[in-house]
C-alpha positions as a printed NumPy array, in Angstrom:
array([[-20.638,  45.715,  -1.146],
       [-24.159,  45.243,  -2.917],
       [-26.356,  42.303,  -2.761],
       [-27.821,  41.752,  -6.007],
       [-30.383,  39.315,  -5.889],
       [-29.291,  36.024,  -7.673],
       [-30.803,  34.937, -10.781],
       [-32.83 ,  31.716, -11.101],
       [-30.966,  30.314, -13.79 ],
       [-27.567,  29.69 , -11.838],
       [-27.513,  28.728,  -8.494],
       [-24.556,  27.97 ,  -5.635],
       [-25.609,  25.073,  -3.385],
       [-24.257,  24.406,   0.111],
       [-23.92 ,  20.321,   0.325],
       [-23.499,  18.939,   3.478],
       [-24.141,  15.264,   4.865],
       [-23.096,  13.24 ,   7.376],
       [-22.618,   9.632,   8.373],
       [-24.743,   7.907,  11.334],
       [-22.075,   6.851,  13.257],
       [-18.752,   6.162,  13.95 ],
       [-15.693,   7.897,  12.282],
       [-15.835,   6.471,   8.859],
       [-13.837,   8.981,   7.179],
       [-10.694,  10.067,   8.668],
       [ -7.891,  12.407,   7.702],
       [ -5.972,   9.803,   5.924],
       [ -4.11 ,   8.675,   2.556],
       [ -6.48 ,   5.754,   2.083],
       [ -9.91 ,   8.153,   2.488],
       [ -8.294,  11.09 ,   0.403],
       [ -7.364,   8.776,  -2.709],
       [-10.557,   7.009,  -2.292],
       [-12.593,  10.071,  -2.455],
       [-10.767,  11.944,  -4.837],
       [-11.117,   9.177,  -7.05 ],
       [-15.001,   8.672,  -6.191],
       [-15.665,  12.908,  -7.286],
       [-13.648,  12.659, -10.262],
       [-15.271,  10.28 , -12.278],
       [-18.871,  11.524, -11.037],
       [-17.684,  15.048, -12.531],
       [-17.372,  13.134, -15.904],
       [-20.73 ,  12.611, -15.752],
       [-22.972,  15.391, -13.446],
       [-23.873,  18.707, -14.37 ],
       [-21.873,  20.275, -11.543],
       [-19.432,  22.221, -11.279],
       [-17.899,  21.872,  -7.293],
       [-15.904,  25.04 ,  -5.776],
       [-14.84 ,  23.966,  -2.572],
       [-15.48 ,  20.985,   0.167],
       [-13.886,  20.398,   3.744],
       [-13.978,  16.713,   4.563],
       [-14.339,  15.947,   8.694],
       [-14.433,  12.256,   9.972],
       [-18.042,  11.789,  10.102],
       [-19.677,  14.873,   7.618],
       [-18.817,  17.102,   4.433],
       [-19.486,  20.133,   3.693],
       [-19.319,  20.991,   0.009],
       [-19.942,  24.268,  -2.321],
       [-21.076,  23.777,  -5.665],
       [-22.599,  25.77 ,  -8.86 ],
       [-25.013,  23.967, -10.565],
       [-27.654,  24.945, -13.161],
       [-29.622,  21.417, -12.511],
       [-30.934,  20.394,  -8.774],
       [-31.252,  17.112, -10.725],
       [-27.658,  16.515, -11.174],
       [-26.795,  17.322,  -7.938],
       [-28.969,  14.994,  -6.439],
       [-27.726,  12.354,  -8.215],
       [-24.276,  13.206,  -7.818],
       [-24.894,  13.522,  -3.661],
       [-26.349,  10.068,  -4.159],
       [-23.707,   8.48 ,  -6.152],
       [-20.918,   9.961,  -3.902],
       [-22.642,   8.497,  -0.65 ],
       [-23.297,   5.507,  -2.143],
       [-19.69 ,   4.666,  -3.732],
       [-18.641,   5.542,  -0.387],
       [-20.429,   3.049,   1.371],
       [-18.988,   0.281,  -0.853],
       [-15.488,   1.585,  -0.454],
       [-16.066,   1.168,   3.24 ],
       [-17.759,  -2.076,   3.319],
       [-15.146,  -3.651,   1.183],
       [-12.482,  -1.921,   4.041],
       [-13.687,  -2.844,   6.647],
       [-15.122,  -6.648,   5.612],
       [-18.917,  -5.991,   6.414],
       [-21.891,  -7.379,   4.27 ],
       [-24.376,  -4.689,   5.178],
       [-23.423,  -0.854,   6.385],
       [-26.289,   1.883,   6.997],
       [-23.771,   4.476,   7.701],
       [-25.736,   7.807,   6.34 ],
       [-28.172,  10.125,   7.814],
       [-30.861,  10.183,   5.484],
       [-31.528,  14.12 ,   5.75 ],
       [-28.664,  15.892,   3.12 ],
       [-28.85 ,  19.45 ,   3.775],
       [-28.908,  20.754,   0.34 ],
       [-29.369,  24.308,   0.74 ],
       [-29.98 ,  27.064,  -2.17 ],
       [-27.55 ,  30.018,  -1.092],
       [-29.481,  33.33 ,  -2.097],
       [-27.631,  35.96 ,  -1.8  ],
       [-23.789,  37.022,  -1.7  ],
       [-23.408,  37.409,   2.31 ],
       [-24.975,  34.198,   3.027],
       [-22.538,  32.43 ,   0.622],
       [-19.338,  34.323,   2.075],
       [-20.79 ,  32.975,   5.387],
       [-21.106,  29.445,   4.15 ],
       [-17.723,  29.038,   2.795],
       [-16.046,  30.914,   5.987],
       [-18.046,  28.378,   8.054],
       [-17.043,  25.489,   5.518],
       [-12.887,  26.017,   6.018],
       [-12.898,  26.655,   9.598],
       [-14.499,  23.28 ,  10.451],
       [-11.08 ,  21.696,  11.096],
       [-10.367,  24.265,  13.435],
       [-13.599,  24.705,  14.959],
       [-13.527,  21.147,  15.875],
       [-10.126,  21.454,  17.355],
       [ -8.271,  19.436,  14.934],
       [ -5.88 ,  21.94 ,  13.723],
       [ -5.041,  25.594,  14.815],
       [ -5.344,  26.478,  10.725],
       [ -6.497,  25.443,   8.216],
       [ -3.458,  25.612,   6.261],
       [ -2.65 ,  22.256,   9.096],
       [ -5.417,  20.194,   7.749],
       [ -4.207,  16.81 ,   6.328],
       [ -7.956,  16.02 ,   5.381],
       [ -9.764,  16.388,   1.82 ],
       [-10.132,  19.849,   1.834],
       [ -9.465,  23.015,  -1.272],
       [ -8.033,  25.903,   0.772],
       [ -5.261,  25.556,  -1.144],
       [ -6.567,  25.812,  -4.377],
       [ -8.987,  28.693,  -3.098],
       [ -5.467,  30.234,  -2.357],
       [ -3.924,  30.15 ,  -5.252],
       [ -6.269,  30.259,  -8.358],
       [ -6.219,  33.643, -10.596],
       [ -9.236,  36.446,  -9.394],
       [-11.27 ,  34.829, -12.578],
       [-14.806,  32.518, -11.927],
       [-13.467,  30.589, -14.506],
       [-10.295,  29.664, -12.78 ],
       [ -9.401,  25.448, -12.799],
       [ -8.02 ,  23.791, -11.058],
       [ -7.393,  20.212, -12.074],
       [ -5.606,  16.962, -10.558],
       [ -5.282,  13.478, -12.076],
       [ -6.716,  11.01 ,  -9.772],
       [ -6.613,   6.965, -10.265],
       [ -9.556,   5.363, -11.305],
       [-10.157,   3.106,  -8.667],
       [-12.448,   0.454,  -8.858],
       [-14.022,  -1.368,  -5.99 ],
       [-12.51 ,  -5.146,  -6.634],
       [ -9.178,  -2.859,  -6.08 ],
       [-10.091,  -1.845,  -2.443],
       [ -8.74 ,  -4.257,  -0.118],
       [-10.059,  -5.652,   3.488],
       [ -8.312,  -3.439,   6.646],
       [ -6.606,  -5.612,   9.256],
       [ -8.553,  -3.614,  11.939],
       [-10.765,  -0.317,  12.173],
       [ -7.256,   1.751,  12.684],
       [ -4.348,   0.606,  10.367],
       [ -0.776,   0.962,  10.992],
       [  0.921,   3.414,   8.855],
       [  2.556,   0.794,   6.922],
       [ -0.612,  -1.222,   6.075],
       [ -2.474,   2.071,   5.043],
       [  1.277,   2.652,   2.639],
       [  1.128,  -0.625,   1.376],
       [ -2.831,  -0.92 ,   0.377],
       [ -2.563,   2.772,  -1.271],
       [  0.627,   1.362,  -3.164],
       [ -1.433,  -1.832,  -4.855],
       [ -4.763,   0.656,  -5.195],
       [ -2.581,   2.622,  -7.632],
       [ -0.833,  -0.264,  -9.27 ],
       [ -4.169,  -1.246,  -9.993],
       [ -5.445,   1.287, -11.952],
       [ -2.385,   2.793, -13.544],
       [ -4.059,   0.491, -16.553],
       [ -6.836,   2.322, -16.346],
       [ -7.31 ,   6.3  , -17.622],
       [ -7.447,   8.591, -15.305],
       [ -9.888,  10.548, -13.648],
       [ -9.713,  14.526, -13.15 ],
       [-10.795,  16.116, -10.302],
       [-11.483,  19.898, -11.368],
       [-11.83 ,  22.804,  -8.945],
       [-13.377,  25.826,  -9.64 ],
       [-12.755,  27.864,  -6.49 ],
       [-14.711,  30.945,  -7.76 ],
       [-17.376,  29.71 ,  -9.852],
       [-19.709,  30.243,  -6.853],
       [-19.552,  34.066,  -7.485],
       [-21.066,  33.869, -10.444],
       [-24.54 ,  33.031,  -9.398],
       [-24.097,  37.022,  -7.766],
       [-23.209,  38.008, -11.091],
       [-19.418,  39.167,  -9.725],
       [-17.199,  38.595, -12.423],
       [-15.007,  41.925, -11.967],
       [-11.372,  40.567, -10.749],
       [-10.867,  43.527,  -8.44 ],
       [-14.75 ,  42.556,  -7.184],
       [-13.377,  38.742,  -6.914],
       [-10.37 ,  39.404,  -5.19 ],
       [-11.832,  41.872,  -2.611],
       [-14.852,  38.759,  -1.825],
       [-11.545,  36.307,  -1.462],
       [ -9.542,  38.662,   0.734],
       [-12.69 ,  39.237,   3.213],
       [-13.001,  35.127,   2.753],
       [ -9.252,  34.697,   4.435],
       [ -9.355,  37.507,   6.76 ],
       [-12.412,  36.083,   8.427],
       [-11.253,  32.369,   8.471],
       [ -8.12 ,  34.115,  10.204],
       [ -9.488,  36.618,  12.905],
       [-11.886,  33.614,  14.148],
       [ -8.437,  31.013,  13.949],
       [ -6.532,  33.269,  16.207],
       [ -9.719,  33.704,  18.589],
       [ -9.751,  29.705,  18.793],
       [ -6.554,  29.21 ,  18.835],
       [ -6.198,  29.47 ,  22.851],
       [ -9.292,  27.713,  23.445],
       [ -8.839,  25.003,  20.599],
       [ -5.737,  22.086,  21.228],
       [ -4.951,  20.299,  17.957],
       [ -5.925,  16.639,  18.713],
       [ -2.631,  15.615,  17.053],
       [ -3.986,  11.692,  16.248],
       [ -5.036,   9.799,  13.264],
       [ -8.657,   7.913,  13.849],
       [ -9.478,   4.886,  12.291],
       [-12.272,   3.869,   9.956],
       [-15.225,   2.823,  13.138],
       [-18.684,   2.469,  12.148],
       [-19.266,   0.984,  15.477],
       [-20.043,   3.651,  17.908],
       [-23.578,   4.895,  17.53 ],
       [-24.158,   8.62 ,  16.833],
       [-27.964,   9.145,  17.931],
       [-29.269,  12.295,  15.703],
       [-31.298,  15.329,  17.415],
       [-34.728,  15.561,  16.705],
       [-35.688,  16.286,  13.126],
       [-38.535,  18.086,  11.747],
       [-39.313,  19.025,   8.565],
       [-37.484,  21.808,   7.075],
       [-36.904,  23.526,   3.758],
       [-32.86 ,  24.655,   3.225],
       [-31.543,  27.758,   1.941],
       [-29.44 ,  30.53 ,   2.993],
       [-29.802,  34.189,   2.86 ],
       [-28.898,  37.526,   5.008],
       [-32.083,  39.136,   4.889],
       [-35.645,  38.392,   5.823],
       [-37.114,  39.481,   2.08 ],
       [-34.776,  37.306,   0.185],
       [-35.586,  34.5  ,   2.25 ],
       [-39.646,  34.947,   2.234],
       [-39.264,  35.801,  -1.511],
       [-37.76 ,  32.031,  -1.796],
       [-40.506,  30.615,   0.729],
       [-43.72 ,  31.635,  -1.469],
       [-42.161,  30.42 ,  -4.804],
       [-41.616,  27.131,  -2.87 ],
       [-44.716,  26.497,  -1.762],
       [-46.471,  27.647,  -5.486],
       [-43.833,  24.646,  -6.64 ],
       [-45.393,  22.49 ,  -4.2  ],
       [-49.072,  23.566,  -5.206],
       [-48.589,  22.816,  -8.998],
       [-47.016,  19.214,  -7.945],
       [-49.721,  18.772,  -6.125],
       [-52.079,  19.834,  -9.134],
       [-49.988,  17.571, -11.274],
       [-50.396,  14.386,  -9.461],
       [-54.166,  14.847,  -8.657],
       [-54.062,  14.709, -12.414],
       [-52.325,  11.819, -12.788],
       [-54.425,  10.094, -10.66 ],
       [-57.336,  11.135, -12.417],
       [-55.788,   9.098, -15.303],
       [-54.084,  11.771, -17.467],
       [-50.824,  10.424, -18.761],
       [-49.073,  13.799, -20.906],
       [-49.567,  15.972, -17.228],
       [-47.15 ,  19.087, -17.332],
       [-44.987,  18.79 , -14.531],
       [-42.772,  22.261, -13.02 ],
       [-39.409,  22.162, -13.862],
       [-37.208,  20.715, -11.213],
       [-39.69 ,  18.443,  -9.945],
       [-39.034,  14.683,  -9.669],
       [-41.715,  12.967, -11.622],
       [-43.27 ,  10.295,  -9.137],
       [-44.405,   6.808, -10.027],
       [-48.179,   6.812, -11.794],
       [-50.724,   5.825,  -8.955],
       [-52.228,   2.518,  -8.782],
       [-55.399,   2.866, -11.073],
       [-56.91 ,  -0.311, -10.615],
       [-56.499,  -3.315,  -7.918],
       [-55.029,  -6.174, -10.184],
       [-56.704, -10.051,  -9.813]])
């Protein structure tokens, strides 16, 4: 299979974030309406189309074709954000830092690295010992849908989702709900906004493969079929080694998750040195004409040119004001 080199103006991301500490995000009822609810009304509004996620306890990991970095910024932010609310409001707290501040949003360059990412995206579950399958996995997740949708990039799925607003979401008893509680809270979340119109979550499973200009159905199907007989040779060479931790965890921001050490580094992913060196020296000529630009700016130009892509900062401080 070739690997065509993808052009600039459509691009498939790899999302992925995670949360500071704790277990804030469980495989549960309450999490999956809430989030389902939170991505469906930011689709209404973001350039972005989204073609697959895997939601763990404490991190996502998302897929999604975009053709502005802008939009999914602010749709990354948006999502975290709503999310923290959601949370606070659970669990009864004034105050939560719960995310890492370093998203990994990563530019996927070529075809290999983005069968890779989505191979590594549905066997988290399994990987973490969860589930022996991913077919198991109770937890926001779009195997399913990546399953079932027509060999087309253009293939939908959509799902009606409540539009839940945050006066709806109601305080926890405790950091790990009974079954009953978690019922009966879902229950008058609904009720709530069944007066409302409702949001649509849509699914594209395949769009991804259209930033490698594959839009053949045999082509499609033959990517998918690799897809699931990867996820399934590395299953069955896990499953002796993996036990499904058969429990549900409760929504803790309490236990501290200390990160590694960071440094500094620019995300994408590729399969070959040239692609990725190709994508290195057209970042750093991005960085040069910011640079240029703001020098300007400071020099007192107002109409500067900026690169698209770029987020515009502030004008410098001019003067010192008495």
């Amino acid at each position: 299979m070739r690997k065509p080199r993808m052009p600039r103006s459509k691009k498939m991301y790899d999302l992925c974030f995670r949360s500071l500490r704790g277990l804030p995000l469980p495989a549960r009822t309450l999490t999956k309406l809430l989030i389902e609810s939170i991505i469906g009304r930011l689709l209404c509004t973001e350039a972005i189309i989204v073609c697959s996620y895997v939601w763990m306890s404490n991190h996502a990991h998302m897929q999604v074709f975009s053709l502005d970095c802008g939009a999914l910024t602010h749709f990354h932010g948006r999502l975290k954000k709503q999310l923290t609310d959601c949370l606070k409001r659970l669990l009864s707290l004034s105050q939560l830092n719960l995310w890492d501040n370093r998203t990994n949003i990563g530019e996927v360059l070529d075809l290999e690295a983005a069968i890779a990412r989505v191979v590594y995206t549905y066997l988290n579950p399994v990987r973490a010992g969860l589930v022996r399958s991913i077919d198991e996995y109770t937890g926001c997740n779009t195997w399913k849908e990546f399953l079932s949708v027509p060999a087309d990039v253009n293939a939908t799925v959509e799902k009606e989702v409540p539009w839940v607003l945050l006066p709806d979401v109601e305080p926890l008893s405790q950091e790990n709900p009974s079954l009953s509680e978690e019922r009966g809270l879902v229950g008058r979340i609904q009720d709530k906004a069944s007066t409302r119109e409702r949001n649509t979550v849509r699914i594209m499973p395949l769009k991804w493969l259209h930033a490698f200009n594959i839009v053949d159905p045999v082509e499609i199907e033959k990517v998918r079929q690799r897809i699931i007989s990867e996820v399934r040779e590395e299953e069955a060479r896990l499953a002796p080694k993996k036990a499904p931790l058969r429990r549900i965890e409760g929504f803790v921001v309490t236990d501290a998750y200390v990160p590694r050490k960071k440094s500094r580094k620019i995300f994408m992913y590729a399969s070959c040195k040239e692609l990725r060196w190709a994508f290195l020296e057209t970042f750093h000529s991005f960085i040069r004409k910011c640079r240029e630009c703001y020098l300007l700016m400071k020099q007192g130009y107002t109409d500067v040119p900026w690169p698209p892509g770029c987020f515009k900062p502030p004008i410098p401080r001019l003067c010192n004001a008495f």
